[in-house]
VEXSEDO-379533 format. One line per field, with one value per residue: x negated, y, z of N, C-alpha, C, O, CB in turn. Coordinates in Angstrom, 2 decimals. Glycine has a CB too. Layout:
VEXSEDO-379533
n.xx <- X:...
n.yy <- Y:...
n.zz <- Z:...
ca.xx <- X:...
ca.yy <- Y:...
ca.zz <- Z:...
c.xx <- X:...
c.yy <- Y:...
c.zz <- Z:...
o.xx <- X:...
o.yy <- Y:...
o.zz <- Z:...
cb.xx <- X:...
cb.yy <- Y:...
cb.zz <- Z:...
//
This chain:
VEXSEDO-379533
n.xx <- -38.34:-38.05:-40.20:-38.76:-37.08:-38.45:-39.96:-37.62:-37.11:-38.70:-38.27:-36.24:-36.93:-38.79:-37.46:-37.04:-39.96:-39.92:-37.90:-39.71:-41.24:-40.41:-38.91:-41.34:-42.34:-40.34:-40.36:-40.89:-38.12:-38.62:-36.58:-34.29:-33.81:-32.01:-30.42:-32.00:-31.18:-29.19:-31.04:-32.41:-34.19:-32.00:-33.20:-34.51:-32.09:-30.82:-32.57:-31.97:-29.61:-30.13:-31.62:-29.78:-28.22:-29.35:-30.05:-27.23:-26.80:-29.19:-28.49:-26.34:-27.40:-30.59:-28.72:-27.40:-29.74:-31.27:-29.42:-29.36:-31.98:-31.65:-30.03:-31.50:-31.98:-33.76:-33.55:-33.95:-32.75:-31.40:-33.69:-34.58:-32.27:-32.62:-35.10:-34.36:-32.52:-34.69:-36.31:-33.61:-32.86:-35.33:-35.23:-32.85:-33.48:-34.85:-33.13:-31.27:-33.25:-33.95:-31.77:-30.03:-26.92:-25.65:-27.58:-27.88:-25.35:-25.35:-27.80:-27.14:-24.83:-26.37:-27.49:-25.85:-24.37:-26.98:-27.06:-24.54:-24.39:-26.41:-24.91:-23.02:-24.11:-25.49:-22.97:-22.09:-24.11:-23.61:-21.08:-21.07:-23.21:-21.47:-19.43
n.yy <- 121.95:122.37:124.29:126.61:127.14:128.35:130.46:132.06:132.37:134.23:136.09:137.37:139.21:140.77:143.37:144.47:145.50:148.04:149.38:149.34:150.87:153.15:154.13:154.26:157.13:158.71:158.50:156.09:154.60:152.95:152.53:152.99:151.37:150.61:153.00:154.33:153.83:155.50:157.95:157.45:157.82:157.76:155.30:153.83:153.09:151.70:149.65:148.47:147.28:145.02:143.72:142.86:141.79:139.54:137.55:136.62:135.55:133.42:131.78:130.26:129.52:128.28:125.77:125.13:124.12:122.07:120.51:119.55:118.84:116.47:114.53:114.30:115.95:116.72:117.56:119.94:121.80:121.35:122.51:124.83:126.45:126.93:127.68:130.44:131.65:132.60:134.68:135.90:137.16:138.84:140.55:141.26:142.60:144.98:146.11:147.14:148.68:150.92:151.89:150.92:150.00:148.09:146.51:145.25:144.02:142.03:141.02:139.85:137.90:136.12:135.39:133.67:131.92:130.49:128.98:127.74:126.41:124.46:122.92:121.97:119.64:118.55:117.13:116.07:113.61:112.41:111.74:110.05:108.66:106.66:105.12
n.zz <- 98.28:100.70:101.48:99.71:102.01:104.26:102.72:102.68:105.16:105.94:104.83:105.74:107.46:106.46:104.97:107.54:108.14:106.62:108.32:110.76:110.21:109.99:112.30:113.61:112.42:113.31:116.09:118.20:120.66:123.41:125.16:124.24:121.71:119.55:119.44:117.79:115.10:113.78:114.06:111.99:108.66:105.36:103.85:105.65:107.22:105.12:104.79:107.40:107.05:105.45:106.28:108.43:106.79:105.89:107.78:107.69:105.19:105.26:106.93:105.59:103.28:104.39:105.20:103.24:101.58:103.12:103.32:101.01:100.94:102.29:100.93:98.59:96.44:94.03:91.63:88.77:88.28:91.45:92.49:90.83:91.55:94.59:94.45:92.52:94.95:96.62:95.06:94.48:96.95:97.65:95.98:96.74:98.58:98.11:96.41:97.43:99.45:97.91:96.83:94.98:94.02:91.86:91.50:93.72:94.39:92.42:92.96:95.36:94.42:92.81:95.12:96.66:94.52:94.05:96.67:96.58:94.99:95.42:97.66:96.07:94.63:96.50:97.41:95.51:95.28:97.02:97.27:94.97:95.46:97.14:96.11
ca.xx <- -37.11:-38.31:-40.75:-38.00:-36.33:-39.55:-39.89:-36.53:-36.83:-39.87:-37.50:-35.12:-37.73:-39.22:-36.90:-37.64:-40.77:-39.93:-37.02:-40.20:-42.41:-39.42:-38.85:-42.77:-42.14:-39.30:-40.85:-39.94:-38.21:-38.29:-35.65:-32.91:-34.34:-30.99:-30.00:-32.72:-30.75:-28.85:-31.92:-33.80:-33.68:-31.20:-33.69:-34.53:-31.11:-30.48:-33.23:-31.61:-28.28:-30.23:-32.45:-28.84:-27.43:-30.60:-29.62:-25.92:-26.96:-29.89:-27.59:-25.82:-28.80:-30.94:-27.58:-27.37:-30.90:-31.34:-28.75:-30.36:-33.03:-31.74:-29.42:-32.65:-32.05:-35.26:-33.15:-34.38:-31.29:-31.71:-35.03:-33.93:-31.35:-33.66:-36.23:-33.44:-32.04:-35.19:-36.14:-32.49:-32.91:-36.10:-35.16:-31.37:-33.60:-35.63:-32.42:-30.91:-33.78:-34.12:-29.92:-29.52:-25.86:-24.94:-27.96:-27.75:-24.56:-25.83:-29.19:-26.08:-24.03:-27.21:-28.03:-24.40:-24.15:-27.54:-26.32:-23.38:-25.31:-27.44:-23.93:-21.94:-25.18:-25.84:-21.77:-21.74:-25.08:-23.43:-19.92:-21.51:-23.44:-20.59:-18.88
ca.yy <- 122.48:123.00:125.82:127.51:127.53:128.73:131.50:132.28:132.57:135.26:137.20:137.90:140.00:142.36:144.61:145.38:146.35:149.41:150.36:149.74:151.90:154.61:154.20:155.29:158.11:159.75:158.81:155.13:155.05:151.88:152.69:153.06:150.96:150.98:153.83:155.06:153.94:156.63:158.97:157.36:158.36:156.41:154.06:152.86:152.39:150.63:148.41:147.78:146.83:144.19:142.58:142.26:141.06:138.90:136.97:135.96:134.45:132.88:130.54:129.83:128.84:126.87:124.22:124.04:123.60:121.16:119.71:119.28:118.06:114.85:113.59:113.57:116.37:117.17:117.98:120.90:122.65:122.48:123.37:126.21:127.06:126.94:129.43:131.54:131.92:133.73:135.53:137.03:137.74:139.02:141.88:141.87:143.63:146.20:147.42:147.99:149.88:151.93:152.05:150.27:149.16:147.14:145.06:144.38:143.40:141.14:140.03:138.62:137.21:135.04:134.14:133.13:130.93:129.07:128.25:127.20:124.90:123.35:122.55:120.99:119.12:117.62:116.50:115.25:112.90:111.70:110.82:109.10:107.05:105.85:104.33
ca.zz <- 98.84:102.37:101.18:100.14:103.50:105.07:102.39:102.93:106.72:106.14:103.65:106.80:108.13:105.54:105.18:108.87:108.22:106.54:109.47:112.07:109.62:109.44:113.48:113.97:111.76:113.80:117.66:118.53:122.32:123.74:126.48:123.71:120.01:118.90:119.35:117.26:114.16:113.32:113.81:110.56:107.08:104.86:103.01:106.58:107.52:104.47:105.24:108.53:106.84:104.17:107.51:108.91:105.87:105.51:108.53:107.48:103.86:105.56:107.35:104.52:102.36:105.01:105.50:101.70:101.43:104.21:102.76:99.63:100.81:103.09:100.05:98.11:95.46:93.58:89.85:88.50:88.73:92.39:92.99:90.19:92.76:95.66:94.08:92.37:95.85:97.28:94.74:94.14:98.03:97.88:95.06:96.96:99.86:97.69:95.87:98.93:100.27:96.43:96.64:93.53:94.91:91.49:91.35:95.04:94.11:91.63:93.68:96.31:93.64:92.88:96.17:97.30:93.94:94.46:97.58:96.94:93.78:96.36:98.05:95.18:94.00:97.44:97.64:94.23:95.14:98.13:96.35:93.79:95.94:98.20:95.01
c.xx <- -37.38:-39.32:-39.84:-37.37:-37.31:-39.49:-38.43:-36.26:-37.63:-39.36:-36.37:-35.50:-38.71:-38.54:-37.37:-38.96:-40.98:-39.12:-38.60:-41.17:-41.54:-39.23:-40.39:-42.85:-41.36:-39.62:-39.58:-40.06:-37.89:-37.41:-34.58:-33.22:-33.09:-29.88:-30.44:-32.18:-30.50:-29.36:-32.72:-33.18:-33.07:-31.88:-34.25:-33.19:-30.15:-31.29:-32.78:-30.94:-29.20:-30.67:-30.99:-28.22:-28.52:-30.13:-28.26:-26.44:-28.44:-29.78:-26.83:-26.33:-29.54:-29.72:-27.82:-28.71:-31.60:-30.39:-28.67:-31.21:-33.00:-31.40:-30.63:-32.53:-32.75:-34.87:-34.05:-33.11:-31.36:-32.58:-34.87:-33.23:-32.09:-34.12:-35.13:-32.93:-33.40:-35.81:-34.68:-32.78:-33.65:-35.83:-33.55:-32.04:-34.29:-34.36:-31.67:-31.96:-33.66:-32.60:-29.58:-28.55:-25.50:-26.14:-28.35:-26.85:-24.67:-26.63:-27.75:-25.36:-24.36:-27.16:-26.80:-24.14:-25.63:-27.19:-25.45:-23.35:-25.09:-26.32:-23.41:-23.25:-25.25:-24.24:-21.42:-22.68:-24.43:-21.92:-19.86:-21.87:-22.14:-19.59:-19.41
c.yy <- 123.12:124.02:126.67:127.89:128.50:130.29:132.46:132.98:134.04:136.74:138.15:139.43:141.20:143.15:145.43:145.72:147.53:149.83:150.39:150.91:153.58:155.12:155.36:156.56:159.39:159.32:157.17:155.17:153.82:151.35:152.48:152.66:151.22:152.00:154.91:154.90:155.08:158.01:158.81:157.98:156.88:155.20:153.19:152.49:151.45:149.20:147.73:146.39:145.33:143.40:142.18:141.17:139.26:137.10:135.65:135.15:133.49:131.24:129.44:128.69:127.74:125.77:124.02:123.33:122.29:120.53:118.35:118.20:116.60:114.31:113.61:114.41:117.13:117.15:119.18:121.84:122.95:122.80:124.77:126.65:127.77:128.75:130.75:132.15:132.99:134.58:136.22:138.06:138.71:140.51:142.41:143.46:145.74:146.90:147.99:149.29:150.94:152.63:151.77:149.28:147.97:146.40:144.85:143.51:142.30:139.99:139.48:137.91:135.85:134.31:133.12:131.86:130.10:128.38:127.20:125.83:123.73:122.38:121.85:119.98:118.32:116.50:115.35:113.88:112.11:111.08:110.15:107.97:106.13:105.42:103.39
c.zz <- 100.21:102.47:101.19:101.47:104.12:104.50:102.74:104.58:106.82:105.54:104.67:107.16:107.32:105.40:106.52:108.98:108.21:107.67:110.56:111.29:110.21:111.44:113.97:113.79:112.83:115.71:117.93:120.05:122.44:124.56:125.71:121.80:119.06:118.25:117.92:115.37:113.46:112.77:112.33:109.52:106.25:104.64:104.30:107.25:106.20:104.39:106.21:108.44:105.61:105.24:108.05:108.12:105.53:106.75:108.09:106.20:104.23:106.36:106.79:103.54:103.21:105.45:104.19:101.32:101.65:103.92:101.70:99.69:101.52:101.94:98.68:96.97:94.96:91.86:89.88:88.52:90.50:92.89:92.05:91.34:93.72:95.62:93.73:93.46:96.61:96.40:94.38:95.45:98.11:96.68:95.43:97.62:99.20:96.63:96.52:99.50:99.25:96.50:95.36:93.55:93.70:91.13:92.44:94.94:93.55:92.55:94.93:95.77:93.56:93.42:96.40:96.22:93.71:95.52:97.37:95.86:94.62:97.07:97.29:94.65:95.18:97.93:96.59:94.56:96.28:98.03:95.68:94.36:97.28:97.50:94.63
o.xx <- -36.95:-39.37:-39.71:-37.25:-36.82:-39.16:-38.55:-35.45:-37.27:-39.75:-35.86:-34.81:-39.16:-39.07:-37.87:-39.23:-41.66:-39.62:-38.71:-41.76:-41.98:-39.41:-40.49:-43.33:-41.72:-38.97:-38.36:-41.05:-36.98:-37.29:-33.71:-32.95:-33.13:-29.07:-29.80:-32.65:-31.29:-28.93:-33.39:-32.07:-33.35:-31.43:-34.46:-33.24:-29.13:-30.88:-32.98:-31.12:-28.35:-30.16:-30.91:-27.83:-28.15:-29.99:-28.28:-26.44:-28.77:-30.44:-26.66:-25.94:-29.35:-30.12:-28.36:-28.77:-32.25:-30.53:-28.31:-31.32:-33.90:-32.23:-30.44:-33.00:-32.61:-35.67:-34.80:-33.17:-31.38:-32.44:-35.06:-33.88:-32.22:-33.91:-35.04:-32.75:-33.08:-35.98:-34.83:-32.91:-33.12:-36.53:-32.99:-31.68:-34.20:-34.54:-31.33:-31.64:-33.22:-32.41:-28.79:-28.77:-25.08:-25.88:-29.35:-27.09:-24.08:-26.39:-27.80:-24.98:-23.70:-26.95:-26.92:-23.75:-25.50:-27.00:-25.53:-22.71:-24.35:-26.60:-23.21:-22.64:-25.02:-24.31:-20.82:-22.13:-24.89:-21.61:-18.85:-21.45:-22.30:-18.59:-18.93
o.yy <- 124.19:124.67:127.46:129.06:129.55:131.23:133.65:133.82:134.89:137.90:139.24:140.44:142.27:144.17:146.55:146.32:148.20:150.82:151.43:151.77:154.65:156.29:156.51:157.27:160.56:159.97:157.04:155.47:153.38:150.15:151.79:153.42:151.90:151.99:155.76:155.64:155.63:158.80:159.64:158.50:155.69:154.14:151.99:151.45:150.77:148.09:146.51:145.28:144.73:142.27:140.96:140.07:138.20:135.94:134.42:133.93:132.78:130.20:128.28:127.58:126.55:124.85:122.98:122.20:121.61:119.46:117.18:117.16:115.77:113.50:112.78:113.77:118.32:116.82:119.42:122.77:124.08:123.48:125.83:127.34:128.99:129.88:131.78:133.35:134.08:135.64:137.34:139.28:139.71:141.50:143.37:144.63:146.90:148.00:149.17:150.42:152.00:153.82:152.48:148.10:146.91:145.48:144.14:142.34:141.37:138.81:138.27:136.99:134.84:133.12:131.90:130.81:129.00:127.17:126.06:124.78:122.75:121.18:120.74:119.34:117.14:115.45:114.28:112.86:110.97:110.07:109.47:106.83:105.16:105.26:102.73
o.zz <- 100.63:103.51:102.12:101.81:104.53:105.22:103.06:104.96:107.63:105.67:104.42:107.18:107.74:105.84:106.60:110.03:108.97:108.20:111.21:111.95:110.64:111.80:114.39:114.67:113.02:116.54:117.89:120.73:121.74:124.79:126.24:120.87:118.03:117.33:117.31:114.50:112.69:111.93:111.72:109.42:106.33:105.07:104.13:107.91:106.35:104.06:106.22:108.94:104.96:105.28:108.15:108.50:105.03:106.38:108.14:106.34:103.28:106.41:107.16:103.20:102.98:106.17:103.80:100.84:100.85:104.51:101.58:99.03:101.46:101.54:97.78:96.02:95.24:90.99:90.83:89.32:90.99:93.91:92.66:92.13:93.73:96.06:94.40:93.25:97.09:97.00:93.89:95.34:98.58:96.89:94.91:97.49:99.59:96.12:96.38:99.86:99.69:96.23:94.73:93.29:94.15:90.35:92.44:95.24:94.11:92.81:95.11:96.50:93.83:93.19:96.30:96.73:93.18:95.40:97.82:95.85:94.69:97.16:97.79:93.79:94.91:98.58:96.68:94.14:96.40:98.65:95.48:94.20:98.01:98.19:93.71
cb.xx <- -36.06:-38.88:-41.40:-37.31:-36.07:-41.07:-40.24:-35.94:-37.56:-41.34:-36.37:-35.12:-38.48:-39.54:-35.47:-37.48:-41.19:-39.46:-35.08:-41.04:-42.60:-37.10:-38.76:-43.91:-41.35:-37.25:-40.26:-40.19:-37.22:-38.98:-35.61:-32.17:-34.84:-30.77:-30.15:-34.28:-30.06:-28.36:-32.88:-34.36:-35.35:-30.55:-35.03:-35.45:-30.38:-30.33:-34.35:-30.82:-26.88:-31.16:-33.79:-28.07:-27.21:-32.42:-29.39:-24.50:-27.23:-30.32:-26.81:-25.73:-30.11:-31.77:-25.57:-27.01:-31.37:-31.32:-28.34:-31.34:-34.08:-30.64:-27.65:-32.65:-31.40:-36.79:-31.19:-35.16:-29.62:-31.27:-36.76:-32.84:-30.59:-35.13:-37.55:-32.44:-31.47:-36.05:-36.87:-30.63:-33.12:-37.02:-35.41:-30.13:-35.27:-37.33:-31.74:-30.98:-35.37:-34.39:-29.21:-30.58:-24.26:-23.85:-28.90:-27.44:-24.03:-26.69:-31.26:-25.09:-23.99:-28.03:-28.54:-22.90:-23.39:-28.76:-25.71:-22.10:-27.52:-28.55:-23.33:-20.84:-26.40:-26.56:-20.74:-22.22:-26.51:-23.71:-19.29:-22.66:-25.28:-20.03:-18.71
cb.yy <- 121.37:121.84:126.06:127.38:126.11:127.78:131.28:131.02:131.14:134.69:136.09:136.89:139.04:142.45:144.38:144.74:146.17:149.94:149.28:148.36:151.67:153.95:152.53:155.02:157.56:159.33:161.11:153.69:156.29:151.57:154.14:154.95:149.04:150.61:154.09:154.60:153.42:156.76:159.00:155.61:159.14:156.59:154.47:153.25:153.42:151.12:148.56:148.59:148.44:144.54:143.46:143.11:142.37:140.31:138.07:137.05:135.53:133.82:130.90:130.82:130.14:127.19:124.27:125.01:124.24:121.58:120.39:120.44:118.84:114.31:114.16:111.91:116.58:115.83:118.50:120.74:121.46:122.57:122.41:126.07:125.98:125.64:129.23:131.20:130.55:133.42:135.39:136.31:137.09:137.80:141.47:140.69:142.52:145.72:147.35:146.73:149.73:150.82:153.63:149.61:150.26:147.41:144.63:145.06:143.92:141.88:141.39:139.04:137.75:135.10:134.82:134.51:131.34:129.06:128.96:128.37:124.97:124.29:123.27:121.99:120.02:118.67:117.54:116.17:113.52:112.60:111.09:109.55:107.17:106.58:104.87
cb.zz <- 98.96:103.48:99.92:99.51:104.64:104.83:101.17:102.59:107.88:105.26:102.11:108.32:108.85:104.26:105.19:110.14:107.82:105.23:110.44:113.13:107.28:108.17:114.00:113.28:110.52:112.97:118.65:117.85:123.17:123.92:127.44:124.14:119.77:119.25:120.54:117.82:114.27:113.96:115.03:109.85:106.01:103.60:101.67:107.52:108.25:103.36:105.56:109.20:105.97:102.70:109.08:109.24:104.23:106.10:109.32:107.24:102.06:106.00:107.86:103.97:101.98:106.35:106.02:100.17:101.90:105.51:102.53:99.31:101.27:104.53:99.64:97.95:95.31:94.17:89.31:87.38:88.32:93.16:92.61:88.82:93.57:95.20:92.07:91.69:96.47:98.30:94.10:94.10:98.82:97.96:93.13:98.34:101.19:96.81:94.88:100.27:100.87:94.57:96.90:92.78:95.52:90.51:90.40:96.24:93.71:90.59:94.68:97.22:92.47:93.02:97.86:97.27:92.77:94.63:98.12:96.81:93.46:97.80:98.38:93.58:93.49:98.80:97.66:92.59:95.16:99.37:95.77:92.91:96.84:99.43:94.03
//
């Protein structure tokens, strides 16, 4: 379980590879980085928008995870979860950069419902035992 988190944490940050690739490309200014958005070509500002997005479901996922993993849940369902969660992520970011909007759509659908697994799985284990 706590791999995933890790992988998960590393997944934030690829996308921004290609925006710093795409930055080099067009003259990166270090006086104004942000600015320099607007100047790239789409597939690096859709990379931007997936490293941003990358962030918010990253928060999401390491609580459920970490969740997961104190109340002791090692089913296969949620270590399924787990993994399903970074690879959905991990192909959310590359149809974002490609613009393949309905299986980004999808690859977030994923992530948002392993999450939210790892969540009802770690509530259920901890209702049970306080009966």
């Amino acid at each position: 379980m706590l791999y995933t988190v890790v992988a998960a944490a590393i997944l934030v940050y690829l996308p921004f590879t290609v925006v710093g690739y795409a930055r080099m490309q067009v003259g990166y200014d270090s006086s104004a980085p942000r600015a320099m958005f607007d100047k790239l070509p789409s597939y690096a500002q859709r990379a931007n928008w997936a490293h941003q997005n990358s962030f918010e479901t990253f928060i999401i996922f390491s609580a459920a995870a970490l969740m997961a993993y104190v109340t002791g849940q090692s089913s296969a369902v949620a270590i399924g979860a787990a993994i399903a969660f970074v690879v959905a992520r991990a192909f959310y970011s590359l149809c974002y950069i490609f613009n393949i909007p309905w299986a980004r759509s999808l690859m977030f659908a994923i992530g948002n419902i392993s999450s939210f697994t790892l969540f009802i799985l770690s509530l259920i284990s901890v209702s049970s035992k306080a009966n």
